[in-house]
C-alpha positions in Angstrom: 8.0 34.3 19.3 7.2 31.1 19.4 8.3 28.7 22.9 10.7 26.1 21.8 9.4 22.5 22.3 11.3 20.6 24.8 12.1 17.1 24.5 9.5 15.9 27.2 6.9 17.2 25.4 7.8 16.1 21.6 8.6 12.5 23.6 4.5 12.5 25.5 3.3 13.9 21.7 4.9 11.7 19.4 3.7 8.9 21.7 -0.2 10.2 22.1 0.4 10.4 18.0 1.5 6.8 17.1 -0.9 5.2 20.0 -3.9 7.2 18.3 -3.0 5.7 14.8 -3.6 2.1 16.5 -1.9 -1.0 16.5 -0.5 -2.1 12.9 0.5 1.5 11.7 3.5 2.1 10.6 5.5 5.9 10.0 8.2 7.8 9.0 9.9 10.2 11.2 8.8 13.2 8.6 5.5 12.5 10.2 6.2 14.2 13.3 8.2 17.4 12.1 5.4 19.5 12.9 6.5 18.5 16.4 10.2 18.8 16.3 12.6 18.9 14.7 14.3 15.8 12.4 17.0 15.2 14.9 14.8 15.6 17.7 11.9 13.4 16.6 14.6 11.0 15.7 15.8 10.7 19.1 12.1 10.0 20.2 11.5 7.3 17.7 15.3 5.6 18.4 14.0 5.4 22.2 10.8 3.9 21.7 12.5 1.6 19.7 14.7 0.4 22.7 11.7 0.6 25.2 9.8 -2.0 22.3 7.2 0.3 22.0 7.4 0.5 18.4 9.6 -1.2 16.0 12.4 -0.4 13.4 11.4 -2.1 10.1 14.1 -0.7 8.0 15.9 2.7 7.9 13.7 5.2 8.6 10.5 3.1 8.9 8.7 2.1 12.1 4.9 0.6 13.4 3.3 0.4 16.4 3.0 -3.8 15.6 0.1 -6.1 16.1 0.4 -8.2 18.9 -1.1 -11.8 18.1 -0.9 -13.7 21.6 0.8 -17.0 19.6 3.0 -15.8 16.9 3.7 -12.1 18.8 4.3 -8.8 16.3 2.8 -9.0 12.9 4.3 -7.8 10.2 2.6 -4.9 8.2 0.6 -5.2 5.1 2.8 -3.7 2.4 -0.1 -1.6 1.3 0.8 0.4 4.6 3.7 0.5 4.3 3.5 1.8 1.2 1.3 4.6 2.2 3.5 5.5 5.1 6.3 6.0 2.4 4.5 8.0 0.0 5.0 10.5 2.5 2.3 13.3 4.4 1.5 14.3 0.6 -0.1 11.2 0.1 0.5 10.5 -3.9 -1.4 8.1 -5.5 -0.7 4.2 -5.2 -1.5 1.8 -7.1 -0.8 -1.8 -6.7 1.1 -3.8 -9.4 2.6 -6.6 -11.1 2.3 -9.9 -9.0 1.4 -8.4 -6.5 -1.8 -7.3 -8.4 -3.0 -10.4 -9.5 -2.5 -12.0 -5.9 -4.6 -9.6 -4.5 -7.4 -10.1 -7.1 -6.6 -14.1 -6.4 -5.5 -14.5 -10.2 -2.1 -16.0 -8.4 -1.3 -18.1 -5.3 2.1 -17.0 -5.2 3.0 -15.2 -2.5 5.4 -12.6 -4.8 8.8 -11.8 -2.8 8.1 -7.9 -4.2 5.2 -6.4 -4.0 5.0 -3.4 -6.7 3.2 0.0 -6.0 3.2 2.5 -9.0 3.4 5.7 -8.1 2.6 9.7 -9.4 5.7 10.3 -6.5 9.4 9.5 -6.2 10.4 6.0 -6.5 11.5 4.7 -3.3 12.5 0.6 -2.1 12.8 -0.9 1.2 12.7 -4.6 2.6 10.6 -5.7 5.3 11.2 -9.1 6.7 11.3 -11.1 3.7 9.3 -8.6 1.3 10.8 -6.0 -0.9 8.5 -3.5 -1.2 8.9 -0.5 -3.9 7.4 2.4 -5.0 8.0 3.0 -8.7 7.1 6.3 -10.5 5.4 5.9 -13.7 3.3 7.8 -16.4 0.1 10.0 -15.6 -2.1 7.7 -17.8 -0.7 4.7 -15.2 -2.6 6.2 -12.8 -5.0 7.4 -14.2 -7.3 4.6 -12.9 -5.7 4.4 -9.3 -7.9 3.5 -6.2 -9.9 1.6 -7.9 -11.1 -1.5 -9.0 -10.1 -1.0 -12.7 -6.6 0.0 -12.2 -5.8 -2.8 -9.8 -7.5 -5.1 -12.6 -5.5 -3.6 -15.8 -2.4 -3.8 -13.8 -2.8 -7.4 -12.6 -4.5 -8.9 -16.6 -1.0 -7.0 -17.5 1.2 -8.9 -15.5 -0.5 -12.2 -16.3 -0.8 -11.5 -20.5 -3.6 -12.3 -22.4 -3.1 -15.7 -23.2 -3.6 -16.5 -19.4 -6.8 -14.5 -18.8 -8.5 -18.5 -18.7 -12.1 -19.4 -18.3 -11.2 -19.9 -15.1 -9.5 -17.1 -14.1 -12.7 -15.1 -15.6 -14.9 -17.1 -13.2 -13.1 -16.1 -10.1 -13.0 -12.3 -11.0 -17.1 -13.2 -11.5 -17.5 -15.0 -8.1 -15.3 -12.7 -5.7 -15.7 -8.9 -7.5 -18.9 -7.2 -6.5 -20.9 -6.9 -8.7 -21.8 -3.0 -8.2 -18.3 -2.5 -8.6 -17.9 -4.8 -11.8 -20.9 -2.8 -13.4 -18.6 0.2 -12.9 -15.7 -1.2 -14.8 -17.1 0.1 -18.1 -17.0 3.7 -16.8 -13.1 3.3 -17.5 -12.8 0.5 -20.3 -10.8 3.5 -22.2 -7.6 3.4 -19.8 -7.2 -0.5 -20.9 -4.8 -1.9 -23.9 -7.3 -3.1 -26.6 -6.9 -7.0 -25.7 -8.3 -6.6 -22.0 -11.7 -4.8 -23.5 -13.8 -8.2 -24.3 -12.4 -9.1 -20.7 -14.2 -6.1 -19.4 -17.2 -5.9 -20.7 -17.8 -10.0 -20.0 -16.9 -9.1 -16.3 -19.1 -6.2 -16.4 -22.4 -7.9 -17.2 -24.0 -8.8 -14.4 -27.4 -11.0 -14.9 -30.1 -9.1 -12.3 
């Protein structure tokens, strides 16, 4: 059988575990079950909280922050969060809606929620002043997840086709790589008819 973990050691092994994943990380207490158990590794968590070691972002979420020496503990990037909520199974993401075409630089908006579609539950929490949710959606939505063809459907979808400008198209030409925009065609089936001229312009790259 067996020995039972005692609460010293779950404290010094949940500690070794969140230093290891660095500074900016950010976890959920079902991280460290293998440990102990939930009520147990919730104890740990609540007093590194008080110590400041790590920090409570919302219910049930912590990080080990950033520490910048002028503006003090970062937030998190919600793409980590996001991955630290879609749990130690590690379903798909994929980045959506405003938040997709800020990332490609098709927006300057800073978007207040910042959309992951997911092949797992749906789940929302706020950090700071962003709400940041994980919605479930259809196999075919992410289909094209984790890469560079997914994020691009998702954010052309949020913007429509009437604002795909010539000037949007030159920044996707400027800042994609272009090994990676020579890939696009590889996938040009998982996008809606209207984005296909879009795709084929971005993937022809002069030598």
């Amino acid at each position: 059988m067996a020995a039972k973990k005692n609460p010293q050691s779950i404290d010094s092994m949940t500690l070794t575990r969140i230093i290891r994943r660095g500074r900016g990380s950010v976890f959920v207490p079902s991280d460290f079950l293998d440990l102990g158990t939930r009520d147990a590794v919730d104890i740990v968590l609540h007093r590194l909280e008080k110590k400041g070691t790590i920090r409570r972002l919302a219910r049930g979420v912590y990080d080990y922050p950033t520490e910048h020496p002028t503006l003090g503990p970062l937030q998190p990037t919600p793409e980590v969060v996001a991955k630290a909520l879609a749990g130690r199974d590690r379903t798909r993401l994929q980045p959506a809606g405003a938040y997709a075409a800020n990332l490609l630089g098709l927006s300057e908006q800073v978007p207040a929620k910042a959309v992951f579609l997911t092949d797992g539950p749906t789940r929302t929490v706020r950090i700071g002043p962003t709400t940041i949710q994980l919605r479930q959606t259809t196999a075919r939505n992410m289909a094209a997840a984790g890469r560079l063809i997914g994020l691009l459907i998702q954010a052309l979808r949020e913007l429509g086709e009437d604002h795909i400008t010539p000037q949007r198209r030159e920044h996707l030409k400027r800042t994609l790589p272009a090994n990676e925009r020579r890939e696009l065609l590889k996938d040009l089936r998982l996008a809606p008819a209207w984005m296909h001229p879009i795709i084929r312009e971005l993937a022809e790259v002069s030598p």
